[in-house]
N, C-alpha and C positions, 0 to 999 in steps of 0.2 A: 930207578924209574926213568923210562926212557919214551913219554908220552906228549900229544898235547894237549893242554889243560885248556886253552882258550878257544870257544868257537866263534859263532856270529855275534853271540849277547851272552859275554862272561865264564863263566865253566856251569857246565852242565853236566848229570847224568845220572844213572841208578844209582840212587843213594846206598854205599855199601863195597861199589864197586874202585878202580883202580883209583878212577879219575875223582870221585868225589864221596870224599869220606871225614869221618872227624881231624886225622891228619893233615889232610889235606887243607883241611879248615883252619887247623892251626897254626900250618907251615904256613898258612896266606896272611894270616898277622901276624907270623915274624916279618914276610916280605912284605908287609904293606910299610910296615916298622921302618924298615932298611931303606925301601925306598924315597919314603918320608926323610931321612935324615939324608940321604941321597941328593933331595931339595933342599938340605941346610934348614931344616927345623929338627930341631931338640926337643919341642915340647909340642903338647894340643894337642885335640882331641880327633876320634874317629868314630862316627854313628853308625848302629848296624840295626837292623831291623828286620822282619822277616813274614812268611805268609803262613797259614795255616799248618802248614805239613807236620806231623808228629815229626822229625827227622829236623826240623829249623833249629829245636831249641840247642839240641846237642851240638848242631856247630854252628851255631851262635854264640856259642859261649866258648867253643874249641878255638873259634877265631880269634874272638875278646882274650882269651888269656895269652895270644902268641903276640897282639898289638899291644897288653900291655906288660909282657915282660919284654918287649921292644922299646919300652920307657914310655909310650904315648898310654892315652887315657879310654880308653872303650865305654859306650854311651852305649844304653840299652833302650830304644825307641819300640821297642814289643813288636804285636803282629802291627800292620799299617801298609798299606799300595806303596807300589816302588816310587812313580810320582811323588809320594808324600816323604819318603824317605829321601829322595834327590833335593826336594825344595827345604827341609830339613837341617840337610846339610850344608846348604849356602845362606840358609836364614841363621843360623847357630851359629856360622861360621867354623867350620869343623874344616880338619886337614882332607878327611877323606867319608864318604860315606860304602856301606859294604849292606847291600838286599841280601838275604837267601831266601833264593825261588827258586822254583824250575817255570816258574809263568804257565803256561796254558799244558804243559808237561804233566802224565798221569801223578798220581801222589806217590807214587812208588820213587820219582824220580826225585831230585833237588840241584839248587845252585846257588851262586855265588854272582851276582852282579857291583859289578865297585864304580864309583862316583868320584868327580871331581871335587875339588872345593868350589866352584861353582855350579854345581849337582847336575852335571853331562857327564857321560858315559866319557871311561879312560882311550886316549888315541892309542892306537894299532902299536908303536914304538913300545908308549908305556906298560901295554900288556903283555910287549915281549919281556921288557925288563922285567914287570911282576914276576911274569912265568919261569924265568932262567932263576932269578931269586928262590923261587918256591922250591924247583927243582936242584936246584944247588944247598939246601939245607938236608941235612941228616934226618930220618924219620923221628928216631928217641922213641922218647916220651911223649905221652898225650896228655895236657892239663884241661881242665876246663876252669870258667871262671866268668861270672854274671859282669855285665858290664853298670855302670852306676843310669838306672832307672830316670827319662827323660820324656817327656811330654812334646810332640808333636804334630799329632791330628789336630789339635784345636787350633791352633796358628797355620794351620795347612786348610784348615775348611773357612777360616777366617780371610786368607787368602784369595781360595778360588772362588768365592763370592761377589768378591770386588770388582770380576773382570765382567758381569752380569749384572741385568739392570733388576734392582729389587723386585722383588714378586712376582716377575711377569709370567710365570707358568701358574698364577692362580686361576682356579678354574678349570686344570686340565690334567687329564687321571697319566700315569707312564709306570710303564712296566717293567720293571730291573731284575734283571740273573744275574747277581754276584757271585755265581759258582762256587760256591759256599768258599770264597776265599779271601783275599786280604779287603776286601772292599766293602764285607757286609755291613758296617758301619759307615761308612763316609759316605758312598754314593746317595743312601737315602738319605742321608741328614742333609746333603747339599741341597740336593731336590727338591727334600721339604721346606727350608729354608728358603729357595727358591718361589716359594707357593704351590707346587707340585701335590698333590694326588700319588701317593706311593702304595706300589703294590710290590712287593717281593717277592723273589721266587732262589729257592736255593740259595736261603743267606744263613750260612753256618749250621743247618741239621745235619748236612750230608759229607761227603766224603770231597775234599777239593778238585775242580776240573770232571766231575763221575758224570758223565750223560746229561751235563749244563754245562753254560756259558758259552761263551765265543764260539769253542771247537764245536759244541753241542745244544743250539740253539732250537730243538726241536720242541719243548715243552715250555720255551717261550711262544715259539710260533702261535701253539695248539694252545696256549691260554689267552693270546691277545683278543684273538677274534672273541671270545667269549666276555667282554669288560669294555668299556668307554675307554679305553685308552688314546693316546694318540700320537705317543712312539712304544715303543719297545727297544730297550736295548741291554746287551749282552755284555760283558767282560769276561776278559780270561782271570788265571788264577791272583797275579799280582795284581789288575788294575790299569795296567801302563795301555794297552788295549779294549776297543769296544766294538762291537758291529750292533747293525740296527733292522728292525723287524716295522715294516708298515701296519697300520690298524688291520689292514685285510688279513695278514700273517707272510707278507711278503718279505723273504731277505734282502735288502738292498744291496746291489752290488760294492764292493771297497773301492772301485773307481769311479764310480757314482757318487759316492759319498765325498772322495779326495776331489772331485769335480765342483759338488757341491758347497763345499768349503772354500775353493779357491776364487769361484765365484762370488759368492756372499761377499768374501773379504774385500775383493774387485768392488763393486757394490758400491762398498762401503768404506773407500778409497784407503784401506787398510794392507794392502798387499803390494808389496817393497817391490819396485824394479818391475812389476806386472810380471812377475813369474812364481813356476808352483814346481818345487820338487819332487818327482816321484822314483820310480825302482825301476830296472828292468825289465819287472813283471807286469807295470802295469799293460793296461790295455791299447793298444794304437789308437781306440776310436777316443780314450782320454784327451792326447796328443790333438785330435784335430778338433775336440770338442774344446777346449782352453780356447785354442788357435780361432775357435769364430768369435770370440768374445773378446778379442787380443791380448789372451795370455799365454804366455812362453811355458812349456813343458822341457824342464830341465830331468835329466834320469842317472841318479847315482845305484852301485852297487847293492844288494838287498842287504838293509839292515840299517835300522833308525840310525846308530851311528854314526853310517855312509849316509844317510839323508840328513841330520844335523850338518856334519862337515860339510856338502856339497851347498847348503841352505849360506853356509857362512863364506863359501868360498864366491856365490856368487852374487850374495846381496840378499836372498829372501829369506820373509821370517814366516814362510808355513812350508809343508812340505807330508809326504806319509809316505805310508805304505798300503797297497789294498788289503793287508790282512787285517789291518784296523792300528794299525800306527799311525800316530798322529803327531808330529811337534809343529808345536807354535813356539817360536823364540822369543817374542815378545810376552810370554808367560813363564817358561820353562825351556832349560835348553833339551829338555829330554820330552819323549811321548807322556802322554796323560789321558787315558781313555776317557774319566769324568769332563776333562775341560773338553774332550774332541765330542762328548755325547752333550753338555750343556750349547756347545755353539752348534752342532745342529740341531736342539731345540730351538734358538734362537732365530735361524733360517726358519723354523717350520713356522712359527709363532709368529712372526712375520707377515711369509707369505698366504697364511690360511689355508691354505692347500695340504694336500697327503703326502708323504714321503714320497711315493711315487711320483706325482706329479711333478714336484720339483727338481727331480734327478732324472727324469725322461730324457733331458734334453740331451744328456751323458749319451753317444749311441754309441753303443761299444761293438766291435770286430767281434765276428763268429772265434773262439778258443777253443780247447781242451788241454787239460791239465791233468796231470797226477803223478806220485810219487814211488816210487818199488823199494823194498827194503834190501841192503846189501852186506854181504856178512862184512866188507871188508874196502873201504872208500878208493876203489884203483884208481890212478889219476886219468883222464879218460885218451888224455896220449899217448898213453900205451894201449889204446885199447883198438886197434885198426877198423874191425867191425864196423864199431861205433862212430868213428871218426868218417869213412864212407858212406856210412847212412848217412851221415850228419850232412856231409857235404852234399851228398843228393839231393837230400830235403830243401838246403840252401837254394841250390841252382834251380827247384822246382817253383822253390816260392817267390823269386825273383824280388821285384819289390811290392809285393802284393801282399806281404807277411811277413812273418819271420819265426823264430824257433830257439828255444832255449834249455838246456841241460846243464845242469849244474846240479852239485851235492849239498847237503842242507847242513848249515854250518853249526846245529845241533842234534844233529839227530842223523842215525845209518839209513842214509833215504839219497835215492839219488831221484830230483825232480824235474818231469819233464814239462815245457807248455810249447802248442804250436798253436800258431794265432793265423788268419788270414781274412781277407773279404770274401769270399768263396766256402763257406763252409765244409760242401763236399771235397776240396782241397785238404781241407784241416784236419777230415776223417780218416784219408788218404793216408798224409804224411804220419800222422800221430800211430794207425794203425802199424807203420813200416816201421817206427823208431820202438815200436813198445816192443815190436818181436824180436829187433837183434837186441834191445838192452835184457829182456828177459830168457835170451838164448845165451847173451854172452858174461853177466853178469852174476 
């Protein structure tokens, strides 16, 4: 096998296929094994958990048997949100913790996301080492084997409680799309615990990720208007993600929201070093919307991650992404859609005001975005075409915008975004890069 298994957030893909299969799953607990003793431990344990997919339990247990004929101990923490699974494994104190998901990925797909002992995602290094590990083992035989059965939603909802002031959502109705996935338990129960008003939509009848949640948030929209509500919000298939729907059925923008977050914390002299983490994708008008309020717009590479690490490299403890990632360090070193949808209830309950109104202030740059599928990820340096559009575009937009292509580090998509203050500019450019990427690609 001569592939690579890790993309942006852990290995992904059709379940069945080269990259992610029941071997595959096993060879990753021999190397998580190997690794582990790698670090000079002989013993302890390793938590694995996983989200709805018919396809989790098989290797979750393909994993379990390869961690513990590696000599370590495999904990069976069931279905549960990745966040829960991360806090999990630094409250248990476990060597390592191992999700299978695919996150907001159709159900057809799965994956593997692995954890630290103190429940952040594995650094860049150690995913090469997993990886060469993995692929330096012989295929064999395939075992499977349950790992010893473990309780932790209740000390994870126990948890995220504490960081929210008792009942303050009593008296106020909110609308949740679980995507029928790892979360249709925990979100309401926090909610309600909360004093929340819960209404559900897509918690576990249907097929995970199918025409709900995050990616498909359209039968939240169409049912908010119809109810007292006074948010609405969405998750993907694990949890680790949320987006949010105003009372009218309005999507709030992800830089809106990253806006409104960094602000609140501002506020409420919560926010280290007066700076906010985001991605290259966010939006320029974020950047100068922080900048009136005198907060600094820091911008790591896309993927929580790169926004964890860049969070600790340079002092802040919040940070996201606009697809609806959210880490707060001072909770969790990883994203957590519930904690990022409780603290904008928090903002809204607050200010009494509609989602709208308190994220207006956000003005964001005229964009266009989207992605093209590619049978085959060419690096784009070889790719001359592309490379002179690109640099046209550059020299058009001068400093008045800017423009971004890159490949999606889970999926055969290469995506483009051109952003500027001129919109006809943005139609412009957008329209010249989609032709030579769909000519030459």
């Amino acid at each position: 096998m001569n592939i690579k298994l890790f993309g942006t957030d852990g290995i992904r893909g059709p379940y069945g296929s080269e990259g992610m299969n029941d071997h595959i799953a096993y060879r990753l607990g021999l190397a998580i094994g190997q690794h582990l003793k790698n670090q000079n431990n002989t013993t302890g344990s390793v938590i694995l958990g996983r989200d709805p997919r018919i396809s989790g339990e098989n290797l979750q247990r393909a994993c379990s048997a390869g961690i513990q004929n590696a000599g370590f101990q495999a904990l069976d923490a069931g279905t549960l949100p990745t966040p829960a699974l991360a806090f999990g494994t630094a409250h248990l104190k476990a060597k390592m913790g191992v999700m299978i998901t695919a996150s907001h990925n159709p159900a057809s797909d799965n994956g593997l996301k692995l954890f630290s002992a103190k429940g952040g995602k594995l650094s860049i290094p150690e995913e090469k080492e997993m990886e060469s590990l993995i692929l330096a083992t012989e295929p064999g035989d395939i075992y499977y084997e349950k790992g010893k059965e473990i309780e932790v939603c209740h000390e994870y909802v126990k948890n995220i409680c504490k960081f929210f002031p008792k009942n303050f959502l009593a008296g106020k109705q909110v609308l949740i799309d679980t995507a029928n996935g790892a979360t249709c338990s925990t979100s309401p129960e926090v909610f309600s615990r909360l004093g929340a008003d819960v209404i559900c939509l897509h918690s576990g009848e249907g097929i995970i990720n199918q025409k709900s949640g995050s990616e498909h948030p359209e039968d939240l929209i169409a049912r908010i208007t119809h109810t007292q509500a006074c948010l609405g919000v969405a998750h993907d298939g694990d949890g680790d993600r949320a987006v949010f729907i105003d009372p009218s059925g309005k999507l709030i923008n992800g830089d809106q929201i990253l806006g409104l977050l960094a602000k609140y914390a501002h506020q409420h002299h919560r926010l280290k070093e007066k700076g906010f983490v985001a991605t290259v994708h966010s939006n320029s008008g974020l950047d100068a919307s922080l900048a009136s309020i005198g907060v600094e717009l820091h911008r790591a590479d896309v993927g929580d991650r790169n926004v964890s690490d860049l969070m600790r490299e340079v002092g802040c403890n919040w940070g996201g992404e606009s697809s609806g990632h959210v880490v707060a360090h001072d909770y969790l070193p990883t994203g957590d859609g519930l904690f990022t949808a409780l603290s904008i209830a928090c903002a809204l309950i607050e200010s009494n005001k509609t989602l709208t109104e308190i994220t207006k202030w956000v003005e964001l740059w005229p964009s266009k975005s989207s992605s093209f599928g590619v049978d085959k990820k060419i690096p784009l340096d070889d790719c001359p075409e592309i490379q002179e559009s690109l640099s046209q575009s550059i020299e058009s937009l001068g400093d008045q915008g800017r423009i971004l292509l890159r490949y999606s580090g889970t999926e055969p998509r290469l995506r483009l975004l051109v952003e500027a203050k001129d919109e006809k500019l943005v139609k412009d450019i957008f329209s010249k890069m989609q032709g030579t990427i769909e000519k030459t690609l």
